[in-house]
C-alpha positions as CSV (number, residue, x, y, z in Angstrom):
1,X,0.0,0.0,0.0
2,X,1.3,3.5,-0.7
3,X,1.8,5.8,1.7
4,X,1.4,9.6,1.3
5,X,4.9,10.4,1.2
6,X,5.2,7.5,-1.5
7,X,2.7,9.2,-3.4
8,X,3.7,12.6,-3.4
9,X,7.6,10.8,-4.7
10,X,6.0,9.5,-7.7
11,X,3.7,12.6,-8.3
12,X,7.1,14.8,-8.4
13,X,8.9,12.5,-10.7
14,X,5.9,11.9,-12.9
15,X,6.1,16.1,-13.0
16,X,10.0,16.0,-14.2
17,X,9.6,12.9,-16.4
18,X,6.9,15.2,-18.0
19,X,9.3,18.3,-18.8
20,X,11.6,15.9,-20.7
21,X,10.5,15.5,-24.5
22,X,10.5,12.2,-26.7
23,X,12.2,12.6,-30.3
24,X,12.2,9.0,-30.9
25,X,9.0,6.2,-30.9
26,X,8.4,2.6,-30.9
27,X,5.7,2.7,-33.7
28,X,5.0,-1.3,-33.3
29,X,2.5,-0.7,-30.4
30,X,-1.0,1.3,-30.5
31,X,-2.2,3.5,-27.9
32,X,-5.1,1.5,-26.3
33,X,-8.8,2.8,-26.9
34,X,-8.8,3.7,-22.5
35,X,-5.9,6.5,-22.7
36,X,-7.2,7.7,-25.8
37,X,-10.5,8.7,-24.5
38,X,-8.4,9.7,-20.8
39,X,-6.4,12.2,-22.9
40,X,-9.4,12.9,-24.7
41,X,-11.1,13.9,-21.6
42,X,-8.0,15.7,-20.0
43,X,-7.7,18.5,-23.0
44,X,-11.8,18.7,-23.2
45,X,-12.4,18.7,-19.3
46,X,-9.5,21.1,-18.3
47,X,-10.3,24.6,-17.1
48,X,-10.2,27.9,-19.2
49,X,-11.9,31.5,-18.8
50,X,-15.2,30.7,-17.9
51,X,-15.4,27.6,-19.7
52,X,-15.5,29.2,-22.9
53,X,-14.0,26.4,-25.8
54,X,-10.8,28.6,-27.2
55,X,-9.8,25.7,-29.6
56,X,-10.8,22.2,-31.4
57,X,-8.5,19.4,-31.1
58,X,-7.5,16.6,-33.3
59,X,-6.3,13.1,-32.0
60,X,-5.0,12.0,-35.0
61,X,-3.3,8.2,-35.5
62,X,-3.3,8.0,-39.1
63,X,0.3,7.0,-40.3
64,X,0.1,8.6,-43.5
65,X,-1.2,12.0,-42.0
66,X,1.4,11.7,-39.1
67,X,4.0,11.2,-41.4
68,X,3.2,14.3,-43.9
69,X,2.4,16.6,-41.4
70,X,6.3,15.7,-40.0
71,X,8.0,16.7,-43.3
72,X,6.5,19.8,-42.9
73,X,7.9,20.6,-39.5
74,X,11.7,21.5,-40.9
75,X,11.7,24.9,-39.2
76,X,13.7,23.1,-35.8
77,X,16.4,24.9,-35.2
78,X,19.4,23.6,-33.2
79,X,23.4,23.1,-33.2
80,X,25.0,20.0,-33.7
81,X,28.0,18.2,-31.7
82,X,30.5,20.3,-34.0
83,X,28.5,23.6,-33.0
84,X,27.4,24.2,-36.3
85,X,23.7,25.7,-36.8
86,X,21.5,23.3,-38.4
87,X,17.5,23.0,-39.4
88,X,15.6,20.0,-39.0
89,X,12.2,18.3,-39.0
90,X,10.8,17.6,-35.5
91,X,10.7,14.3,-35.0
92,X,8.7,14.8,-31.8
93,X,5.5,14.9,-34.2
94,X,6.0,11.2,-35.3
95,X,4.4,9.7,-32.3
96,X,1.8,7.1,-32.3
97,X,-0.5,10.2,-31.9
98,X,0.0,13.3,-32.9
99,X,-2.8,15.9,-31.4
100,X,-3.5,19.5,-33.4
101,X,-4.9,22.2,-30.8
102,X,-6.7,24.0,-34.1
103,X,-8.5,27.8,-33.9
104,X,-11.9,28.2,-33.7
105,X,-14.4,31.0,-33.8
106,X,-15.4,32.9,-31.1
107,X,-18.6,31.5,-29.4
108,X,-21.9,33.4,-28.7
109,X,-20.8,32.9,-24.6
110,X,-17.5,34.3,-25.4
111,X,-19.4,37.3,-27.4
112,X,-22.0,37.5,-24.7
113,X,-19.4,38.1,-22.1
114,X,-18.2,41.2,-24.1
115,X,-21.6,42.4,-24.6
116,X,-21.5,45.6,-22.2
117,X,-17.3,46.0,-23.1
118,X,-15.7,48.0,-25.3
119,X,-12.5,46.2,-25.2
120,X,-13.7,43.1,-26.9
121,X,-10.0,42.8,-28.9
122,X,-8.3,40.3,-30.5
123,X,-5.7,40.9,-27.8
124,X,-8.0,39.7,-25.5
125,X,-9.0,36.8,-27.2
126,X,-5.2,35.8,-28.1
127,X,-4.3,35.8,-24.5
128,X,-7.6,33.9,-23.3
129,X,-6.8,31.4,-26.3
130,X,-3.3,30.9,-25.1
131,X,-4.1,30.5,-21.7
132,X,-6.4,28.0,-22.6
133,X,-4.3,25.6,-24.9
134,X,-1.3,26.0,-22.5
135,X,-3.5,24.6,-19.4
136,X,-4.7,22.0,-21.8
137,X,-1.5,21.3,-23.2
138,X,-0.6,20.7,-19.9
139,X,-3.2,18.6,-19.0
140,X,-2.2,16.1,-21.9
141,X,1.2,16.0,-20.6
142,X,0.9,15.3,-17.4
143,X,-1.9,12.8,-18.1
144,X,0.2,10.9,-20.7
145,X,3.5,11.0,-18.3
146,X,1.0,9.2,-15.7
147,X,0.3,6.6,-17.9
148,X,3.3,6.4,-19.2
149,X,4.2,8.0,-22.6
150,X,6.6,10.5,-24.0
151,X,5.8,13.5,-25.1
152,X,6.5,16.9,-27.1
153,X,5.5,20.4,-28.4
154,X,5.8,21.3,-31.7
155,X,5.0,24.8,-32.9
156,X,7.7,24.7,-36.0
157,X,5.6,24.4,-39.3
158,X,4.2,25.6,-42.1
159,X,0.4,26.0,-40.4
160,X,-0.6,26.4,-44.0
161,X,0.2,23.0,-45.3
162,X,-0.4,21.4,-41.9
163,X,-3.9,23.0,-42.3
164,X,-4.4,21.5,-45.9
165,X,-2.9,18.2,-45.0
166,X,-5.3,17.4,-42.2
167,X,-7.9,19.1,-43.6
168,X,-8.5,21.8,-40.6
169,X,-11.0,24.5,-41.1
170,X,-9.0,26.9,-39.6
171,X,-5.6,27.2,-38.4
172,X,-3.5,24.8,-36.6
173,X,-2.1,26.8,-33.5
174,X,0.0,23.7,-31.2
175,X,0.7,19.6,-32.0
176,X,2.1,17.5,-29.7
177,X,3.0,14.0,-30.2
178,X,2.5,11.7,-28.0
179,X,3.8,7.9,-27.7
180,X,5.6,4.7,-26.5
181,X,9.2,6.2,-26.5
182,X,11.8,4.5,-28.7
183,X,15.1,2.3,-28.1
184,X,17.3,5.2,-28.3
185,X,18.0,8.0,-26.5
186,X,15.3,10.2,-26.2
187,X,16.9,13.1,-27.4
188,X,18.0,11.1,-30.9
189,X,15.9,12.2,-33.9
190,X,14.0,9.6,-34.9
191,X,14.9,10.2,-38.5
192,X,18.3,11.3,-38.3
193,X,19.5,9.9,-35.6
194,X,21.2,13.0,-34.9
195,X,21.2,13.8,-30.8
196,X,19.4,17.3,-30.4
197,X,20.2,19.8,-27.5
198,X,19.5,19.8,-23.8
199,X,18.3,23.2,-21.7
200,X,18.6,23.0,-18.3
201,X,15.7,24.4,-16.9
202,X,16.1,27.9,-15.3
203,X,15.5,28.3,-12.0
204,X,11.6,30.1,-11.7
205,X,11.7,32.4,-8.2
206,X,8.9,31.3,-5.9
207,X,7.6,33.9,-3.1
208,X,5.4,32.1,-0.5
209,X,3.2,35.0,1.6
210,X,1.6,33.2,4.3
């Protein structure tokens, strides 16, 4: 039986594990049917500014459609072991799901709430929308770290051809692959083979008033 302290342990390494992206997949296995509809529920349950839905979102499996929408993520920036500057695709999109947080229009309870507001801007809306794929974002991570899988952000493509290609109606604004992580390294591109860069996460300054 697990105690608290045992609890809280595995919480705070699930967190960590969570921060640490996959490049690399073992495509053999399928994500089962029950941590599909989990993650499913964790990006559509998550909170956001009064509720309001600030995006649609696409679970997509597909190989074909995984695999086009990667070629068109060669805006990855990074500099190899000889410190030379180099582009690449991002091979965290080949997972064995890729999800597309995709813009929507603004609903009639996001209009309504504006009703007696000048201010009504697309500022506003930006940073609402933002807010709201970053919690849920966050949400899939954490989720899919619980049960398990690798993950990673990708916001490097052409969101016109990533658009056509999956057939969005509007644009795609985040994807994030997500996956049974691969026999390498995570940090080898699973293309290439190349190792990518490691950040070490800066320190953020906590202020506890009690």
């Amino acid at each position: 039986m697990l105690t608290v302290n045992k609890m809280l342990l595995i919480m705070k390494k699930t967190i960590i594990r969570s921060q640490h992206v996959q490049r690399n997949w073992n495509l053999e296995k399928d994500i089962p049917e029950a941590d599909l509809n989990l993650l499913i529920h964790a990006v559509t349950q998550c909170p956001s500014k009064q509720n309001i839905r600030f995006y649609k979102v696409h679970f997509i499996t597909n190989r074909d459609v995984i695999e086009n929408v990667h070629k068109v993520t060669d805006g990855l920036g990074f500099r190899d072991n000889t410190d030379q500057f180099k582009l690449t695709t991002n091979s965290q999109t080949l997972a064995n799901l890729l999800v597309i947080f995709e813009d929507v229009k603004r609903s009639e309870k996001y209009m309504d709430a504006w009703t007696n507001h000048q201010d009504s801007s697309q500022r506003n809306w930006s940073r609402d929308q933002d807010m709201a794929i970053g919690v849920a974002a966050g949400y899939a991570n954490v989720t899919a770290a619980m049960l398990g899988y690798g993950t990673g952000c990708c916001a490097c493509y052409n969101p016109d051809t990533v658009k056509d290609i999956v057939g969005l109606e509007m644009q795609p604004l985040l994807m994030m692959g997500i996956g049974f992580s691969g026999s390498a390294p995570r940090r080898t591109h699973h293309v290439t083979g190349e190792t990518m860069p490691t950040h070490k996460k800066e320190t953020i300054d906590v202020n506890i008033i009690s």
